[in-house]
C-alpha positions, 0 to 999 in steps of 0.5 A: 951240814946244810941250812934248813930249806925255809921256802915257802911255796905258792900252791894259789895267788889272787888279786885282792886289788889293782888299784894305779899304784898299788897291787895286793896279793893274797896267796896261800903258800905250803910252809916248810914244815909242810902246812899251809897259811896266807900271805898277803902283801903288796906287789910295787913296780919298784923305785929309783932314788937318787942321790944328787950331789952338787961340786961342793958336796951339797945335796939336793933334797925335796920337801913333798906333802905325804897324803897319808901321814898329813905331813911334808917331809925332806926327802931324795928325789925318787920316782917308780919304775915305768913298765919296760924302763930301765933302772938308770933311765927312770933315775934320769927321768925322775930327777930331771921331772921332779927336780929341774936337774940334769947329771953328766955322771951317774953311778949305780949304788946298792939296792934295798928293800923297805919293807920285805914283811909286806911288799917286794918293793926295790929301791935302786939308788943312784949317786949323780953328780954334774949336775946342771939346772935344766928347768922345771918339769914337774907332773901336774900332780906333783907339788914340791920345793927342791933344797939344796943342803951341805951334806953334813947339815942332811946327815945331822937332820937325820940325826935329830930326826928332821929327816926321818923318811925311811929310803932318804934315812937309809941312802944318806946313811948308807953313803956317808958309810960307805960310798967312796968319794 
């Protein structure tokens, strides 16, 4: 027996706004049992996140002001996807902007989707490691403070809810589960 087809296919898509980061869509789509609705949802260019680890298994981490929740959090470093970058590429570039660090090792580490009920961001993570400090080299709007943190002392800040931002909550998670070291 085959698993019900559960496409839905787009019969119209407009731009409802284009904006430097953000891109909404709205489309009308025919559901599988043959009706129509409206999906609108935000088209994002993707990101890739890193997570830098020094030789002792320290974690470098970045506290960074989040404009709409008014709060700063601990967060990977991460950075979108220029057009026509590649995936690694934007990893080193980003880690090396934001944080002032280079890697002589990179590996690439599963890819997740953050919110799926309403984009289709892709969040590409990255372990790196050798790293080596090459100077601060951060966007003129860009304001952050890099930690470096023991890996287990992150993992317990995610537990007591001090790390709490969903793509660093999700990769440290995930690689103290399942990385192999």
């Amino acid at each position: 027996m085959l698993p019900p087809d559960l496409t839905e296919h787009t019969l119209e898509s407009s731009d409802e706004y284009r904006g430097r980061l953000l891109h909404v869509k709205k489309d009308r789509v025919r559901l599988p049992n043959g009706k129509e609705s409206i999906r609108e949802y935000l088209v994002h260019p993707g990101a890739a996140v890193i997570i830098a680890l020094f030789d002792n298994g320290d974690l470098l981490l970045e506290r960074q002001h989040r404009y709409p929740l008014r709060r700063d959090f601990l967060e990977l470093p991460a950075g979108k996807f220029d057009p026509d970058e590649t995936e690694l590429h934007c990893a080193q570039r980003e880690l090396a902007e934001e944080t002032g660090y280079l890697a002589t090792q990179w590996r690439e580490l599963p890819t997740f989707y953050p919110c799926i009920g309403y984009s289709n961001e892709r969040l590409v993570y990255f372990e790196a490691r050798g790293l080596s400090y090459s100077g601060e080299n951060l966007d003129e709007d860009e304001f952050l403070e890099i930690l470096r943190v023991p890996f287990a002392e992150a993992l317990e800040r995610v537990r007591d809810g001090r790390i709490d931002e969903a793509k660093t909550v999700m990769g440290l998670l995930w690689y103290a589960r399942f990385a192999e070291r």
